[in-house]
N, C-alpha and C positions, 0 to 999 in steps of 0.2 A: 504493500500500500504506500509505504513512505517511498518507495522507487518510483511508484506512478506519479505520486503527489510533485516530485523534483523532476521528473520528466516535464510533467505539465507547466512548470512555471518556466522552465528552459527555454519550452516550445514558445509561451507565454511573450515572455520578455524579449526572443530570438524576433518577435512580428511573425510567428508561424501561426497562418491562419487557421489551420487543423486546431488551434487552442480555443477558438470563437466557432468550428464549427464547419469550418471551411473545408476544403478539398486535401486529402493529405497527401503529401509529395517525398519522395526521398531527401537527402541533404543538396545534392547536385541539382533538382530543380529547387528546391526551397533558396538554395544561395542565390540562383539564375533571379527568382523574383526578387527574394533582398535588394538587388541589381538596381532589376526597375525599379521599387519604390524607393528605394536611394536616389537613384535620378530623378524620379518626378518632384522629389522633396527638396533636393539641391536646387530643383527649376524653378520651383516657391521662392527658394529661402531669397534669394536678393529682395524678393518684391514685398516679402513678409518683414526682413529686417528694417527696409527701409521705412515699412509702415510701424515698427517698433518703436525706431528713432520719433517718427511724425509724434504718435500718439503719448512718447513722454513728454514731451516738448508742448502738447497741449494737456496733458495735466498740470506741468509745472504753472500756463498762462490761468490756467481755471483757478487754482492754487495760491494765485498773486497774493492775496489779500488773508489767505488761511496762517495763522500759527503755525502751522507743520512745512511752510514754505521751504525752509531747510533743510528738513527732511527729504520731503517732495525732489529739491534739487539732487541734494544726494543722491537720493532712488531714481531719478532721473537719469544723472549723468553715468549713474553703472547702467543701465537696460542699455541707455544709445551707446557706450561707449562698447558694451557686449554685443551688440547688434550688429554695429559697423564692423567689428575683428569678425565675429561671423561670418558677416555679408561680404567680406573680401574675400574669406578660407574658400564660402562655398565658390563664387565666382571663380577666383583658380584652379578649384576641383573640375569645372564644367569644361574647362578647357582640355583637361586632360581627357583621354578615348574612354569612355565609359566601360566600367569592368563588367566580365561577364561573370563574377560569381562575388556575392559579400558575405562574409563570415556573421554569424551570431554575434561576436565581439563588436563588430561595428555597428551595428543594428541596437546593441545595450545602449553602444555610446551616445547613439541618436535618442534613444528613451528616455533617458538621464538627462540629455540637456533639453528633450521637449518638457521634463518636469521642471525643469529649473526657472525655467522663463517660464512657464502655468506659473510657478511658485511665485515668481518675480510680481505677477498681474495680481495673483490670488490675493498679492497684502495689500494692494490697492486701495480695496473698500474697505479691508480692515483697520486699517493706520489712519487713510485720510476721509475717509467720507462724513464719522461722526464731527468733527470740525469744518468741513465746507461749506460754503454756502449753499441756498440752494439749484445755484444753477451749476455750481461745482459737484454738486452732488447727483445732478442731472447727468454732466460730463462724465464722473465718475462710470455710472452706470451704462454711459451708451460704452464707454472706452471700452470696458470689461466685453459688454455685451458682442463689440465687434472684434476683438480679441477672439471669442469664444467659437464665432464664424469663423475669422481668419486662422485659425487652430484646426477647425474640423479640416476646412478648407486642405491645406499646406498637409496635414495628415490626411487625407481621404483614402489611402490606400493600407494606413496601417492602425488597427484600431486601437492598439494598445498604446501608440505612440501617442494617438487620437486623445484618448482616458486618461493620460500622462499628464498631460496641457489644459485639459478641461478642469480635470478635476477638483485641482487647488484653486482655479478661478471661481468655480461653480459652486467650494467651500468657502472663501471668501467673499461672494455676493452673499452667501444663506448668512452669514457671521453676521454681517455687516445690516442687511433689511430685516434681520429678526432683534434688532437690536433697535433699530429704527421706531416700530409699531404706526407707523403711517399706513392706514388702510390703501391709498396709492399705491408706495413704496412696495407692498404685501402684494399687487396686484401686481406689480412690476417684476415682483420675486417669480411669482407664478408661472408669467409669462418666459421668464427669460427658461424654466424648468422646462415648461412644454416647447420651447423654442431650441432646447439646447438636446432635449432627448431626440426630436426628431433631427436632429444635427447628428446625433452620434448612433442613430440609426439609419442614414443615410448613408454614414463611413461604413457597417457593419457588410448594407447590399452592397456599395459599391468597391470595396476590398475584395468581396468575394469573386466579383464579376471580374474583377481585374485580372485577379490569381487564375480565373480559369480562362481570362483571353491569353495573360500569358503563358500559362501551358499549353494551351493550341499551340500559340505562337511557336513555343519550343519541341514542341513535335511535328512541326511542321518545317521549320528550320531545320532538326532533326533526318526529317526524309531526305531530303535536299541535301545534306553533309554524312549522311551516315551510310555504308553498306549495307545495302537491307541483309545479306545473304551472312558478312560472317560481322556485321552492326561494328565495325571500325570504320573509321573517320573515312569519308572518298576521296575523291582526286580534287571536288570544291573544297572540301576540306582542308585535305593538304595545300592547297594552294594559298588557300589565305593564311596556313600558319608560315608558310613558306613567305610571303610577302610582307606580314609581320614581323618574322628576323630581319631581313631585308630591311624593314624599315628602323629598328633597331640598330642593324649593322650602320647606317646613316647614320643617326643620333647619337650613339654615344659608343660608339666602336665594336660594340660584343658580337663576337665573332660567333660563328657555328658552324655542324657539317650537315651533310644529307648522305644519305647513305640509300642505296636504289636494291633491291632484290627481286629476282627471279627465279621463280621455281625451273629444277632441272628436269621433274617427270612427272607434272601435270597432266600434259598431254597422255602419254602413257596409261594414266591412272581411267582418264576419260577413255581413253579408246577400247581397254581390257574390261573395264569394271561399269561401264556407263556415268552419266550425268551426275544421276544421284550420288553414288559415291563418290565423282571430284568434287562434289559441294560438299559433305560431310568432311571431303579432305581438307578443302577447303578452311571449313571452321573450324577444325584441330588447330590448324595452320598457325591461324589466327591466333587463336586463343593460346600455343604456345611463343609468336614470337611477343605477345604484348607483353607477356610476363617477365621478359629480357629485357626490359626497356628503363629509362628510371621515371619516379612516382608518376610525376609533371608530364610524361611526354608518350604518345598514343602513334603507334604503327600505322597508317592510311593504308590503305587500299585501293591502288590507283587504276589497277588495269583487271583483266582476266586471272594471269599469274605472276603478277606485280605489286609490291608491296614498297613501300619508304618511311623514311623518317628522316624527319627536320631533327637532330641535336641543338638546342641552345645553349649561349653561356659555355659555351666551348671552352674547357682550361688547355686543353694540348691535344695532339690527334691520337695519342694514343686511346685516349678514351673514348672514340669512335671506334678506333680497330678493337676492342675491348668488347663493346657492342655488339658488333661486326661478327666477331669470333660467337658471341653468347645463339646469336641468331645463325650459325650456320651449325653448332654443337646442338641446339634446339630440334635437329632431325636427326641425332644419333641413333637414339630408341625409336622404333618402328612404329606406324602408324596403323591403329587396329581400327576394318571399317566393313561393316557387315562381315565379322566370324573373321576378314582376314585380315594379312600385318603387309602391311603396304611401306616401302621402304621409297624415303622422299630425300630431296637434298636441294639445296639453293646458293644461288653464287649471290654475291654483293661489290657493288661499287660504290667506292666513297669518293666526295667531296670537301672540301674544306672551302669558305667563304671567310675571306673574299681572297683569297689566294689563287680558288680555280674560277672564281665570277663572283659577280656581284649583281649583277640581274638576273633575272627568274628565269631565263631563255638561255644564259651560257653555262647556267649551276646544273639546271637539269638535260641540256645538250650533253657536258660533260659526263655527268654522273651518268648518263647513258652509252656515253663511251670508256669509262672505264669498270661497267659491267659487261661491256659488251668482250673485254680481254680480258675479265676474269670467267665470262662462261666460255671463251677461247680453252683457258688453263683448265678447267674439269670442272665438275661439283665442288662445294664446296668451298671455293677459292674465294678471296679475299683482294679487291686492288681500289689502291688509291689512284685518281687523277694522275697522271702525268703530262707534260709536254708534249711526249711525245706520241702519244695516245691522240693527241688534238691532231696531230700532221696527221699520224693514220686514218683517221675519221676524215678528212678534209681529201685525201688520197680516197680512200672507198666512195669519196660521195660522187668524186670528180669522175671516178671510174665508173660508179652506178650510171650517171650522167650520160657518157661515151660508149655504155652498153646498149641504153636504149635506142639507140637507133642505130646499131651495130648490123642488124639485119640490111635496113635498108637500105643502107650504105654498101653490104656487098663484103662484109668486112670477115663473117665468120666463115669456116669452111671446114669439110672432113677430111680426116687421113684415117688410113685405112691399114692396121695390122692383121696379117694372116693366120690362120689356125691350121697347123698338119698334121695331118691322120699318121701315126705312125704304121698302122697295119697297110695304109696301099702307101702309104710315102707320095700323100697327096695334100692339095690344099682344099681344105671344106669349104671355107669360111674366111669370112672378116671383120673385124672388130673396128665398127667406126668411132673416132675419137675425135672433138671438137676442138677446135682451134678459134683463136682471134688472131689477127692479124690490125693492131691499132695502129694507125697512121703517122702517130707522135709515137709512141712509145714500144713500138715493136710486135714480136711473138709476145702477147700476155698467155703465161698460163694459165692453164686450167685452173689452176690451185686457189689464183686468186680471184677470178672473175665465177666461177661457177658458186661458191657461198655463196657473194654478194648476188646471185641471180635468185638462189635461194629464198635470202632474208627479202627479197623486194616482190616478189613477185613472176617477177621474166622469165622464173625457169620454165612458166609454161608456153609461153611463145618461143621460146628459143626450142624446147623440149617438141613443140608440135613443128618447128623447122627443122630438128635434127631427123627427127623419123620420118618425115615427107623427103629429104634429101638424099635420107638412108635407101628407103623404098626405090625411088627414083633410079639412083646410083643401080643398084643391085639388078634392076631388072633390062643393065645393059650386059651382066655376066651372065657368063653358064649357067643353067636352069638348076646343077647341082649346087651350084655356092650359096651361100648364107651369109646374112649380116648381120651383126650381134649391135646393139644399141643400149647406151646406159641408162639406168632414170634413177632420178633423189627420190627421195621421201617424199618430198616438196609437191612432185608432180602427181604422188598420188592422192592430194586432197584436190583437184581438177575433176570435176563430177563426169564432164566430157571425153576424161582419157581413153576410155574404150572406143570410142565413135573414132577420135581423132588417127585412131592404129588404124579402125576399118576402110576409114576412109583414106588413107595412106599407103592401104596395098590394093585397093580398088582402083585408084588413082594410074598405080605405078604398072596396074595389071600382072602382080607376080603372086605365086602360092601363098598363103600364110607362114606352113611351113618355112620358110627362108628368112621369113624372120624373127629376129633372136631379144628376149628382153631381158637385159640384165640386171638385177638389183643385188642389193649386198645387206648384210644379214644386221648392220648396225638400223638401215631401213627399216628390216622385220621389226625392231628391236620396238622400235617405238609404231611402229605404224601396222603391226601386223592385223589387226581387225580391220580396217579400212583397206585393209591389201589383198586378202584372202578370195573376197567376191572379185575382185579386178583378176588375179590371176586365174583364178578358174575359169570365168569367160576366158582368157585367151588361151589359155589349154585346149576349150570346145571350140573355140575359130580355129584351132591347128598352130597358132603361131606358138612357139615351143622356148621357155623359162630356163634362164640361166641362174645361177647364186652364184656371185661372186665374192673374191675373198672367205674363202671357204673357211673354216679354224679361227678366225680374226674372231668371230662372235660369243655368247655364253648358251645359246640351244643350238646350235648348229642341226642337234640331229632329232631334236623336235620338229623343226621348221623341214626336214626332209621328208616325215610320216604324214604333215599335217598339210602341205601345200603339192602340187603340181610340178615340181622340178625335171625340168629335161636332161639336165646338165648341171655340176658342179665343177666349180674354178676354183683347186688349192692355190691359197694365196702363195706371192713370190719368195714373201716370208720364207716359208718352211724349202720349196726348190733351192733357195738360197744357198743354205745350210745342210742339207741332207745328206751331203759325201763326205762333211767333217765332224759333223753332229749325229751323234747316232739316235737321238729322240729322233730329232725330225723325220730323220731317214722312216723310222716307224711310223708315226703320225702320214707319212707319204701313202708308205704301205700299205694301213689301214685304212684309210681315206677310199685309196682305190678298190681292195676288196671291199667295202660295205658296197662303193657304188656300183661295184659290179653285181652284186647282192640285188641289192634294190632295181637292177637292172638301168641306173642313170650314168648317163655319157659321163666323162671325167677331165678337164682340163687341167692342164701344168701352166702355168706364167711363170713369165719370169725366167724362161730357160736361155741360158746363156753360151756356155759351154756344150762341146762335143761328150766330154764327161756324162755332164748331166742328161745330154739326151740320148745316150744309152741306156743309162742305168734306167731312166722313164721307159725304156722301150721295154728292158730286160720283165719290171716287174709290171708290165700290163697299162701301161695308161694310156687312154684313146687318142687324143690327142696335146701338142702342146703351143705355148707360146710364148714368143721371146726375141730377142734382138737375133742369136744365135739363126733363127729363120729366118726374120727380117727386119728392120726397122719400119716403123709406121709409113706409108707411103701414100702418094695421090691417087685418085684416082684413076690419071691416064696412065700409071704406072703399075695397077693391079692387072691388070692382061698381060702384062711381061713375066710377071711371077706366077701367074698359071702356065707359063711353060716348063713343063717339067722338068727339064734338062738345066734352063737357067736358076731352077729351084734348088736343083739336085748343088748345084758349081755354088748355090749362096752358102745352104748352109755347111757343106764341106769345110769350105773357105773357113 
């Protein structure tokens, strides 16, 4: 009982309206309104003080001629001289950004000094009325009476603050006209009772009404700023606290970082498990990096699989990479989501302001380029901005730039490596490989322009001109050869890719058969639901599935049981090493007896030596490929190498 009683007067004295009646809110909305009726009271107070100062100033003239004249000055010159330090404090409060959360504490302090000034008025009629005249004593009573309005007034939002100001004035009129016994005066007392009660039942509805336009208010605000999904701040969110440092960083120097993170296997989690379970991942997510964070500072949620944090009051950067490190250790322990344990991981890139920017456009440019090198470096990884990082970004954008109209310019083209059958000691096939030829800057490799076609888009325009060019090509060859063709990941969220294959050998008028689709098993890795329906239709059109980089991956011999493969390519890796390493050697061995097993073709890359392509012959491999056969060649150069004699004279050589 005694805990409820000390609860209640907390609430009480805090202006938590839940004490009168009102709507009850947690601490976080309860401060939000403290806010507002802080503001609305500060907005009074200049115009209240100044009617302070007025109305001592006409007591003391009312006063002239009273005995208590000296008094009257005295208590005069304290209310206007308390009035004016007032009416200055609040005026330079109003200037300052209005807070969005007031403590309880400051809320008492506004109680305390609404009672002090009631108190101030309340001796009014008590000191000076019985010695006035009576038209001082007229004064007297209007003073008090419009004090009592301008109180409710100035307080209309907080009732206790309201009760505070009224009450010792409301005790000193009853003191003062019950002492009187003027049936008037009695009539006057009455009046101001009924005048004053509907006054502090007008604060009672219109506090209420306030408190619950401002809770709309803040759940509406709320939607606007919040992730519905895992309810962390959004990208409005972030943005404005982001602009707030910023604007801090101006004012008075305080420095801070931003730190950018993205999940490694979101996607993953979506494509194996469905929707529902990347949202459930989702709010784990959430909910463990917020716990990383310190008291003051909230994780946003910017994108699909993107999350940030503003750091303020930055002391050194270590204590960003401290963060940094808390939120990548944060996906050590496995994520458990419907019955299963889902293993997740996330890179981060840090900034420092004003070091790496000082506007909203270079901090977050940046922090997007040095997460973009830390999901280069793996899961996991951790990078700060660099210099250098900015020339790379300004290098890929320029290069994105001179990709996209790389086609029409005439600028990409294929070269073509051979495939040989060791049992006729012939050529099957051919592995078309893309090239750029940039006008400024040369042979770009593949290495670099293929990501960035990746990350932007273009791989599928480039990817629907590789295999049009492939088809094209091939059905100027011998009706036995075949053309193998590579595809990303990338190209198989393209809803199109099926039509675009069909309509590419319809086009070129050759077998399906002859042509070859290669993917590689880091592809399966992440993409394999989305993959499965595409490669099966092209199994049922005839056109026939390569995996490449065979051994590179972690199911290799999952993805052989569960998909369509025509053909497996051991990576060059293990050809490498197989005549001085005796793993590999095995790994080669067995490689080829499963495929022979499962009855799938078997490629060697990578074969370089006479050596090597012995020993490939000795234990069984269908065919192989490598410099040793031939180097990637043009197209008007693939008809010289289907003669067999000049095949025979290369790879001897």
């Amino acid at each position: 009982m005694q805990t409820q009683t000390t609860s209640y007067f907390a609430r009480l004295f805090a202006g938590d309206l839940s004490a009168f009646g009102g709507p009850v809110t947690d601490e976080a909305v309860a401060g939000h309104i403290r806010a507002e009726q802080m503001s609305l009271v500060l907005g009074y107070s200049v115009g209240i003080m100044l009617a302070n100062v007025c109305n001592a100033a006409v007591l003391v003239i009312a006063l002239w001629h009273s005995p208590d004249l000296k008094l009257a000055l005295i208590w005069a010159a304290i209310v206007a001289g308390a009035a004016i330090a007032f009416g200055l404090q609040s005026h330079a409060a109003r200037r300052i950004t209005k807070p969005q959360f007031v403590s309880r504490r400051a809320m008492h302090r506004l109680v305390r000094n609404a009672f002090i000034l009631g108190a101030a008025w309340g001796t009014v009629p008590v000191a000076f009325f019985a010695n006035a005249s009576t038209g001082g004593q007229l004064v007297i009573t209007c003073l008090c009476s419009g004090m009592l309005a301008g109180g409710a007034l100035a307080f209309a939002t907080i009732p206790i603050a309201a009760i505070a100001f009224t009450a010792p004035i409301f005790a000193g009129i009853a003191i003062c006209l019950g002492r009187n016994g003027d049936p008037a005066f009695l009539l006057i007392a009455f009046l101001v009772v009924v005048y004053g009660s509907v006054l502090l039942r007008s604060v009672f509805v219109n506090s209420a009404s306030f408190a619950r336009r401002v809770m709309r208010q803040i759940e509406a605000e709320r939607s606007v700023r919040q992730d519905p999904l895992t309810h962390l701040p959004n990208r409005v969110a972030f943005n404005e606290t982001l602009d707030a440092a910023l604007k801090r960083l101006s004012l008075s120097g305080e420095e801070f970082a931003v730190l950018l993170l993205d999940l490694d296997r979101f996607k993953e989690v979506n494509d194996k498990f469905g929707h529902p379970a990347g949202d459930e991942f989702l709010v784990q997510i959430a909910s463990r990096l917020q716990r990383c964070t310190r008291a003051a500072e909230h994780v946003s949620r910017i994108g699909g699989d993107e999350f940030a944090l503003v750091m303020a009051n930055l002391a050194r950067p270590e204590d960003a990479l401290e963060i940094a490190e808390r939120f990548v250790a944060a996906f050590d322990e496995p994520f458990r989501i419907e019955g299963r344990q889902i293993v997740g991981a996330t890179s981060v890139g840090i900034v420092l302001a004003p070091r790496d920017g000082s506007t909203q456009l270079d901090i977050m440019k940046n922090a997007d380029t040095a997460l973009y090198r830390a999901k280069k470096a793996g899961p996991g990884t951790v990078c700060f901005f660099e210099e250098a990082d900015d020339r790379s970004s300004r290098d890929r954008k320029a290069l994105h730039s001179d990709l996209e109209g790389a086609i029409a310019r005439d600028e990409l083209f294929l070269v073509f490596q051979p495939f040989l059958d060791l049992g006729g000691n012939r050529i099957t096939g051919f592995e078309a490989l893309l090239r750029w030829q940039h006008p400024q800057r040369g042979l770009v490799p593949p290495s670099e322009f293929i990501p960035i076609a990746e990350e932007t888009g273009l791989i599928h325009e480039i990817g629907e001109w590789v295999v049009r060019r492939a088809c094209a090509t091939v059905a100027q060859w011998p009706k036995e050869i075949r053309v193998a063709v590579n595809f990303s990941a990338a190209q198989f969220h393209n809803n199109g890719l099926l039509q675009i294959i069909v309509q590419a050998l319809a086009d070129a008028k050759i077998a399906p058969h002859r042509l070859e689709i290669e993917i590689t098993e880091s592809m399966l890795l992440s993409k394999y639901a989305s993959a499965a329906s595409v490669l099966n239709a092209l199994l049922e059109l005839g056109v026939t599935v390569a995996l490449d980089d065979f051994g590179t991956g972690f199911s290799s011999l999952t993805y052989l049981r569960k998909l369509p493969f025509s053909r497996i390519k051991i990576d060059q890796s293990f050809i490498r090493d197989m005549l001085v390493q005796p793993d590999c050697a095995a790994i080669v061995k067995s490689v080829i007896g499963l495929a022979r097993d499962l009855r799938i073709g078997v490629v060697a890359e990578g074969v370089e030596t006479a050596d090597q392509l012995e020993y490939l012959r000795q234990i069984g491999c269908d065919e192989v490929q490598g410099y040793l056969i031939s180097r990637p060649v043009s197209a008007d150069q693939v008809l010289a190498l289907l003669d067999p004699k000049k095949l025979r004279a290369t790879y001897a050589a």
